[in-house]
C-alpha positions in Angstrom: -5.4 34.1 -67.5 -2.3 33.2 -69.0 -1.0 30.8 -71.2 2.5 28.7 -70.5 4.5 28.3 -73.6 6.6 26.0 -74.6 9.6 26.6 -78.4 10.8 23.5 -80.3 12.7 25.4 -82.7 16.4 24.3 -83.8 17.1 28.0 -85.0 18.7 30.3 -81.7 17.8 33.2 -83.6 14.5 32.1 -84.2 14.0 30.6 -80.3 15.1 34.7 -79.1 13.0 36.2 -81.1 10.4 34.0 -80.3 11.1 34.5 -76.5 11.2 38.2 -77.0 7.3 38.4 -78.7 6.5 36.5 -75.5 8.1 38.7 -72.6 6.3 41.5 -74.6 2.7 39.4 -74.0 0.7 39.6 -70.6 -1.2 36.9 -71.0 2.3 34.3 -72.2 4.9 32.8 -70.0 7.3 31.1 -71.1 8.7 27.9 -69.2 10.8 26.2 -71.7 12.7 26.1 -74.8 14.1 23.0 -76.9 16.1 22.4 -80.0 14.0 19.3 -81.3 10.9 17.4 -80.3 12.9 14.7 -78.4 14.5 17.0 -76.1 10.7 18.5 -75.5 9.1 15.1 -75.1 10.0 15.5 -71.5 9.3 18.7 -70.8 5.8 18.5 -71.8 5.2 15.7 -69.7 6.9 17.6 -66.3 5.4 20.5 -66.9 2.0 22.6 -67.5 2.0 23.5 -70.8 -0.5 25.6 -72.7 1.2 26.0 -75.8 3.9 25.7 -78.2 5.5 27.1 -81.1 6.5 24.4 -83.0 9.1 24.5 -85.9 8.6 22.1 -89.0 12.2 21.7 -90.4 14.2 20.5 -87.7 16.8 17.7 -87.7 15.7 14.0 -86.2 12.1 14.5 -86.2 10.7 17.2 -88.0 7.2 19.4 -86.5 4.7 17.1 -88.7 5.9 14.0 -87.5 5.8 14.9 -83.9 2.3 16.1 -84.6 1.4 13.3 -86.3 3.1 10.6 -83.7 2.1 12.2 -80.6 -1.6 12.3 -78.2 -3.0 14.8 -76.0 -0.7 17.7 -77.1 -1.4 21.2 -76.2 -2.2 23.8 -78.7 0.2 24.8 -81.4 1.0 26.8 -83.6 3.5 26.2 -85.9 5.9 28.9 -86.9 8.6 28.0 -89.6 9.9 29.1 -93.3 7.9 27.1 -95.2 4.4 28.2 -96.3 3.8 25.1 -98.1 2.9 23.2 -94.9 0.1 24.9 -93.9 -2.8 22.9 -94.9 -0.9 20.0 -93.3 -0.8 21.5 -90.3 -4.2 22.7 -90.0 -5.4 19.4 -90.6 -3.8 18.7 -87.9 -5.9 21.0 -85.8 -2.9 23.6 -85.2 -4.4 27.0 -83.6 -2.4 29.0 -86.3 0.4 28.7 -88.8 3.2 31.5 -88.8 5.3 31.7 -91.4 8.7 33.1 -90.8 9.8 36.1 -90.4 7.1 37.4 -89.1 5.8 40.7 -86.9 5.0 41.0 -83.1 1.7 41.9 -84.8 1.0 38.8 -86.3 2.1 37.0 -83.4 -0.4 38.7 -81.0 -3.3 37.7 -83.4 -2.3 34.1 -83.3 -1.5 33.8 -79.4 -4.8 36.1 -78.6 -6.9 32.8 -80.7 -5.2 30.7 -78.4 -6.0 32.8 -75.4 -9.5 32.7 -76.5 -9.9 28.8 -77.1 -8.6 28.3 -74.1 -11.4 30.3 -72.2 -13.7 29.0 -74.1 -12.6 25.2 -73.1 -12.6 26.2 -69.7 -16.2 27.7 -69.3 -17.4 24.4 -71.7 -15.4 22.4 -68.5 -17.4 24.6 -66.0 -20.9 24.2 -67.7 -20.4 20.1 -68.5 -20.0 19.9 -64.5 -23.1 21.7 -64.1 -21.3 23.8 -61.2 -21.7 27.8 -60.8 -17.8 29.2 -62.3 -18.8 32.7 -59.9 -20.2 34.0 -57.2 -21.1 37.7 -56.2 -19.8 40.4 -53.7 -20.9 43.8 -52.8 -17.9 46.5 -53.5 -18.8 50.3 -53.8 -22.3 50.4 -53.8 -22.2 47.5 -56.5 -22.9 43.7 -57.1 -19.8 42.8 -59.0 -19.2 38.7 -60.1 -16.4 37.4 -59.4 -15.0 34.4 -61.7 -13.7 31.3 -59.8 -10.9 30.8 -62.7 -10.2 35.0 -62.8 -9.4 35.1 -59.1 -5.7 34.8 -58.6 -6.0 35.6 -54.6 -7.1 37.4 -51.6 -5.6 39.8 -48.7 -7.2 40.3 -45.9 -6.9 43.9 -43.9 -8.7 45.2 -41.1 -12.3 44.4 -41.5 -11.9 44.2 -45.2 -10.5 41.6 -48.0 -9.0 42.3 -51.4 -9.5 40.2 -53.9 -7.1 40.3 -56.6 -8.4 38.9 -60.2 -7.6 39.1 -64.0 -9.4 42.2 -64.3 -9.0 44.5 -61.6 -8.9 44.3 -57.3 -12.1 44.3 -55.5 -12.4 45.8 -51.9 -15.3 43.9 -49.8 -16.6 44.2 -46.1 -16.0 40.6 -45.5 -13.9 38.2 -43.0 -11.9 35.0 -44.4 -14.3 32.8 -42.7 -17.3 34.1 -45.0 -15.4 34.4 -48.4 -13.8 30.7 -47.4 -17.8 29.7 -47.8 -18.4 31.4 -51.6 -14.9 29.4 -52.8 -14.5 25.6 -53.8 -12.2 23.9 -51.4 -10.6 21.9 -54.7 -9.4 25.4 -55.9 -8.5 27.9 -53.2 -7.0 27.5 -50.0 -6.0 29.8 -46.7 -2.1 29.5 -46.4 -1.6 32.5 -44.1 -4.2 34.2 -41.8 -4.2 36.9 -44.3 -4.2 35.2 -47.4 -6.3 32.8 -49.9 -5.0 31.5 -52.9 -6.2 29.6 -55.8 -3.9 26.9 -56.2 -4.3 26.7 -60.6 -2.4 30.3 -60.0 0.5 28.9 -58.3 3.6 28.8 -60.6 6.5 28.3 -58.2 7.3 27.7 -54.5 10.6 28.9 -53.1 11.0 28.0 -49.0 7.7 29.5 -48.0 7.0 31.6 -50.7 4.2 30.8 -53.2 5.4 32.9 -56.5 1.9 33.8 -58.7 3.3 35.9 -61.9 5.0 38.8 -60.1 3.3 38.2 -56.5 5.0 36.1 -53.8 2.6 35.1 -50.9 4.4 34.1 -47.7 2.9 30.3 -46.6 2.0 31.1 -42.3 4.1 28.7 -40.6 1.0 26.6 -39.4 0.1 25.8 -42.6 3.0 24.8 -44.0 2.8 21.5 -43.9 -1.1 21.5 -45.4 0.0 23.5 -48.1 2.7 21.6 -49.4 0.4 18.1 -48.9 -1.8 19.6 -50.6 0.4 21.0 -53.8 2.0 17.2 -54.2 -1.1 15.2 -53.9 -3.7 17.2 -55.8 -0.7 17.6 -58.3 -0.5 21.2 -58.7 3.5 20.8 -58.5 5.3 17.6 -59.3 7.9 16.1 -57.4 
């Protein structure tokens, strides 16, 4: 799992460094920056955001304020100079509050509680729909579960698949056809004879490449046109 991050920090020094914890972190990636919160405003309705790091002293609107004004935020934690903001912010149901200057340490214990709420509002999703989250293969002698949200995607070689997840790849005596029948349609998809994807993993699509962290997955010309249909009207990716 990983989380996409979004900076409001006036400060360049302080939006690099903050850059620089977050290309040291698996689990952040980081898909925007801005200098205020009325140059975000528009990011964080274009794009997916997971969380931001949100400066309080900034000039036109400061942090608090844009907490306070806006709805249906993503998390935040707030990272500025000023200590004396902190109940304020947590008030405001901030994940954390990091006070500047602070270590790559600190920062991995506030972005790992954010990692962790996440999960945990993902499998409360999973349960209030009162639909299985997993399913189970056999792979070396074993029964090994497999997490629908954990699966990023699926070769298939031979008389064998891959399957490719958070924590590890799975080898299983199984055709496309019978893993296609364990897998929600809404979430996973066949775009090449030799490849399933889970569409929440897709980040970017460049010509007929589907770009998952450091992966690219070639889209088979015949489905093509499926794919893409199905990325713009299930809104994965936005026009």
């Amino acid at each position: 799992m990983k989380l996409n991050c979004l900076i409001i920090d006036d400060e360049p020094i302080a939006r690099k460094l903050l850059q620089e914890y977050i290309e040291e972190t698996d689990f952040l990636n980081l898909v925007g920056t801005a200098e205020n919160p009325l140059k975000a405003a528009g990011l964080i309705s274009q794009l997916e955001i997971d969380l931001i790091f949100l400066d309080i002293n900034m000039p036109k609107m400061n942090g608090l304020d844009f907490l306070r004004s806006s709805v249906n935020l993503p998390m935040v934690i707030m990272t500025t100079a000023y200590g004396q903001y902190a109940l304020d912010g947590f008030e405001m149901a901030v994940v954390d509050y990091l006070v500047k200057p602070f270590s790559l340490e600190r920062f991995l214990k506030a972005t790992q509680k954010a990692l962790e709420l996440k999960s945990l509002k993902e499998k409360k999703a999973v349960y209030n729909n009162g639909e299985p989250d997993h399913f189970f293969v056999k792979c070396d002698g074993k029964i090994e579960k497999i997490v629908y949200a954990e699966l990023n995607y699926i070769e298939a070689m031979a008389n064998y698949l891959t399957l490719y997840t958070d924590g590890g790849k799975f080898v299983v005596y199984l055709t496309i056809k019978g893993i296609l029948e364990k897998l929600p349609a809404d979430k996973f998809m066949q775009v090449h004879k030799s490849h399933i994807v889970n569409m929440n993993k897709v980040q970017t699509i460049e010509g007929n490449m589907l770009r998952m962290g450091g992966v690219k997955i070639t889209v088979g010309l015949n489905y093509q046109e499926e794919v893409m249909n199905r990325l713009l009207k299930d809104r994965y990716i936005k026009r």
